[in-house]
N, C-alpha and C positions, 0 to 999 in steps of 0.2 A: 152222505149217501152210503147205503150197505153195499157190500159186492151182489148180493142177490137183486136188488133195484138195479146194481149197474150192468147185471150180464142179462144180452139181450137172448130170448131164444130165435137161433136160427131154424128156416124153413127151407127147404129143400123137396124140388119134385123130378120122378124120372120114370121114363119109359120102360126102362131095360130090369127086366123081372132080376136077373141076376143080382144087381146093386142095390134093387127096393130087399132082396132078400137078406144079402148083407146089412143093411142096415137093421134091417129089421131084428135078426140075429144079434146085433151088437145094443140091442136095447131102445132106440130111438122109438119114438111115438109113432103111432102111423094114425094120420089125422083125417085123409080121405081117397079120392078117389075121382074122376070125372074123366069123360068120355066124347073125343074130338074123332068122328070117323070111324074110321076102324083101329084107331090107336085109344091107349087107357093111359092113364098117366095118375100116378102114385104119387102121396100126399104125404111127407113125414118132417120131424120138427127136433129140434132139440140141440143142446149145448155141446158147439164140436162136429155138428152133421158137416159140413161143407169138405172139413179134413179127413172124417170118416171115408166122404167119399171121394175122395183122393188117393186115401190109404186102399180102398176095394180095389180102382183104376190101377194102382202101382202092385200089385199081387198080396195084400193084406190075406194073411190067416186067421181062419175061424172054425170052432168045432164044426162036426161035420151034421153032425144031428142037429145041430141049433139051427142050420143054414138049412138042411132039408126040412124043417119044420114049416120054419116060415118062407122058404120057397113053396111048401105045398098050397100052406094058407092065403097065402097072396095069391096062387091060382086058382083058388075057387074063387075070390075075391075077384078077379079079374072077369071071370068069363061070367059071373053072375051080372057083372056089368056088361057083357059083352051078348047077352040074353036080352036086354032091355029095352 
């Protein structure tokens, strides 16, 4: 078996705009989105997300333009959902 068949991708989902933005920022997939109430809950996947976000929770650094990017775009993304 190859390393690529044997690594699984992980999936990861979170509330907190700040962390989907970090992640997002650090390259992970963002896969969707769905909508329980008045809360949104973000949809992302990839090799390493769970330490990702661990490394956000523990004070991880990250440019500051990458993270206001997709902080902005995850909140259009949010409240388009939040219109529905």
């Amino acid at each position: 078996m190859s390393k690529a068949e044997d690594t699984e991708i992980e999936a990861h989902q979170t509330q907190n705009l700040n962390e989907a933005s970090y992640l997002l920022a650090k390259g992970f997939k963002f896969t969707g989105k769905f909508r329980e109430g008045a809360k949104t809950t973000l949809l992302f996947e990839g090799e390493g997300i769970k330490q990702a976000s661990n490394n956000f929770y523990n004070g991880a650094k990250i440019e500051a333009k990458k993270y206001a990017d997709a902080y902005r775009s995850l909140q259009m993304l949010r409240s388009c959902a939040a219109k529905k």
